[in-house]
C-alpha positions as CSV (number, residue, x, y, z in Angstrom):
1,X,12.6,2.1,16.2
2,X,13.6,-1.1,14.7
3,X,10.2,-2.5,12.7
4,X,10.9,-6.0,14.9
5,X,11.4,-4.5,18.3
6,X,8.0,-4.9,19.9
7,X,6.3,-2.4,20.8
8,X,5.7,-2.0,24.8
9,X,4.4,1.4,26.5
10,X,8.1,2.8,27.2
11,X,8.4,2.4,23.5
12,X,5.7,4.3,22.9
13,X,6.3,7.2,25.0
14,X,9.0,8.1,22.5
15,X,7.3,8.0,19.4
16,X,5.7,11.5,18.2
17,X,2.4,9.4,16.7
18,X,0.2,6.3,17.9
19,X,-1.4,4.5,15.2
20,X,-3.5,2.7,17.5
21,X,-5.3,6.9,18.5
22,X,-8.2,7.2,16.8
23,X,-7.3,11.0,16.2
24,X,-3.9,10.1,15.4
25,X,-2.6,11.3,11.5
26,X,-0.8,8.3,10.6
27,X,-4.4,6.4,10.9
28,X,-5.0,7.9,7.6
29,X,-2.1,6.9,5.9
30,X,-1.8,4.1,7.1
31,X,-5.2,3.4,5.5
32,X,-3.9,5.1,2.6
33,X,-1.0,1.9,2.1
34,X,-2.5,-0.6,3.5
35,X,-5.6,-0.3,1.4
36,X,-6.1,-2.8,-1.6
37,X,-5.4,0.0,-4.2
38,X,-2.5,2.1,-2.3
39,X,-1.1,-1.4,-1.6
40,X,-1.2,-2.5,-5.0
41,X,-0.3,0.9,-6.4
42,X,2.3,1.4,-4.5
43,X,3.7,-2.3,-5.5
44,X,3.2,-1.4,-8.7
45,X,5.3,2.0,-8.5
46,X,8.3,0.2,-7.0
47,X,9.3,-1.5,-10.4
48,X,9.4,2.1,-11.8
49,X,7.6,5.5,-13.5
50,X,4.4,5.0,-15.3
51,X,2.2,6.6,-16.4
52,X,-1.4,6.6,-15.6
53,X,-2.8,4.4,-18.1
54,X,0.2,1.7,-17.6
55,X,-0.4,2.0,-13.9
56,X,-4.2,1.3,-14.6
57,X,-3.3,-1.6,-16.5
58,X,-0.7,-2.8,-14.1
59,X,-3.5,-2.7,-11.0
60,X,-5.7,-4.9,-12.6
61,X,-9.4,-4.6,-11.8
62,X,-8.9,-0.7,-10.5
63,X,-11.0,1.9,-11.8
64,X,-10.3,4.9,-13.2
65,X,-11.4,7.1,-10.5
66,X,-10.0,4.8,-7.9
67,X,-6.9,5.2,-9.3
68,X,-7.1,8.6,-9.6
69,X,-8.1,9.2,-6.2
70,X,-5.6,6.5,-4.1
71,X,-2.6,8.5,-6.2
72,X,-3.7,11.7,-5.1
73,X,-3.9,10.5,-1.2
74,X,-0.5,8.9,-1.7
75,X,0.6,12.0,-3.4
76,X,-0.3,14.1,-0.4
77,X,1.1,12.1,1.8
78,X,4.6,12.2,0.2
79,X,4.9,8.5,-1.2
80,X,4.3,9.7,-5.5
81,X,5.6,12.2,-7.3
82,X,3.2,13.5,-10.0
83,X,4.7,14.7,-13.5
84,X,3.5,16.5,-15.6
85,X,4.7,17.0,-18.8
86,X,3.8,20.3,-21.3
87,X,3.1,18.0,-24.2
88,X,0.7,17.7,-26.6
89,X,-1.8,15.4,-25.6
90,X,-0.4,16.0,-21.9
91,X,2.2,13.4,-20.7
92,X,1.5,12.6,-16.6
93,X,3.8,10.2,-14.6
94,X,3.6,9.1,-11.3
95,X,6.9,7.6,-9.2
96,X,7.5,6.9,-5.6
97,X,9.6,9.1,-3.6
98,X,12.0,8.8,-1.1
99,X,9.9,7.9,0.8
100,X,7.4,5.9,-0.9
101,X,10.1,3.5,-2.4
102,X,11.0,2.8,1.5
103,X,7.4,2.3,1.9
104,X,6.9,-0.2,-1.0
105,X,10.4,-2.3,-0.3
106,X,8.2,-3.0,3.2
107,X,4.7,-3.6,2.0
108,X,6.4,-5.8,-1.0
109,X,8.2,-7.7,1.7
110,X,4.7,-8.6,3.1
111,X,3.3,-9.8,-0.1
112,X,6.0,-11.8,-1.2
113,X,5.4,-13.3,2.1
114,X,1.7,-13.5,1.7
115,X,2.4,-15.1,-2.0
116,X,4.6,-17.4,-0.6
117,X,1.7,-19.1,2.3
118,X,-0.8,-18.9,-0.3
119,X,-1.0,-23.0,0.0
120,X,-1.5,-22.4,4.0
121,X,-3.9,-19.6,3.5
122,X,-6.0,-21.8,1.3
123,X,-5.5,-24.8,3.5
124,X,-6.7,-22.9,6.7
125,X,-10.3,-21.7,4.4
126,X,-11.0,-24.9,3.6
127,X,-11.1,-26.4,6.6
128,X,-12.7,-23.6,8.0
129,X,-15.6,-23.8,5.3
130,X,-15.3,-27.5,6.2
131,X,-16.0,-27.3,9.9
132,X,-18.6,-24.5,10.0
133,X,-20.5,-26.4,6.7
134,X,-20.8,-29.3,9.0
135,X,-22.6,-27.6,11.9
């Protein structure tokens, strides 16, 4: 399916899996992506390998074991590739897959867009914190 074609219930009764099913698999991953860390991780991915400290650094404000555990969920679900090399001290570095870098190209394509209506975004707040301060 075409990610514009909107979605309507003939639509639906062809695709295998319905985000919308709360016992439906691609609930979790899409938690998995969508999340601030997979988002930002994956983002992060797209511009190339790195390794876990670089990634760290590159996902500002992420902790160690948040890393750790939103690159082991995208691992499972096929979007990184772990490497591990037999060095000494170990070398590890993570990539996107197939997959994953089809993944990123879409999620990057919603925060360049977000970037880009920052101005709005901001706009909208404050004249939201406007009206509801003056009530």
């Amino acid at each position: 399916m075409d990610i514009t074609q909107e979605r309507t219930p003939e639509r639906d009764q062809d695709l295998a899996f319905d985000v919308f099913a709360k016992a439906c698999p691609s609930r979790g991953t899409l938690e998995h992506i969508t999340g601030r860390w997979g988002a930002l991780t994956l983002g992060a991915l797209h511009e190339g390998s790195l390794r876990f400290n670089e990634l760290r650094r590159r996902v500002d404000g992420v902790s160690e074991k948040m890393l750790s555990q939103t690159l082991h969920a995208l691992e499972r679900d096929g979007l990184v590739h772990r490497e591990a090399q037999p060095t000494n001290p170990p070398r590890v570095d993570y990539e996107l897959t197939p997959l994953g870098h089809e993944m990123a190209t879409r999620l990057l394509g919603l925060i360049h867009f977000l970037e880009g209506r920052m101005d709005d975004v901001l706009d909208a707040r404050r004249r939201y914190d406007e009206t509801r301060g003056a009530l």
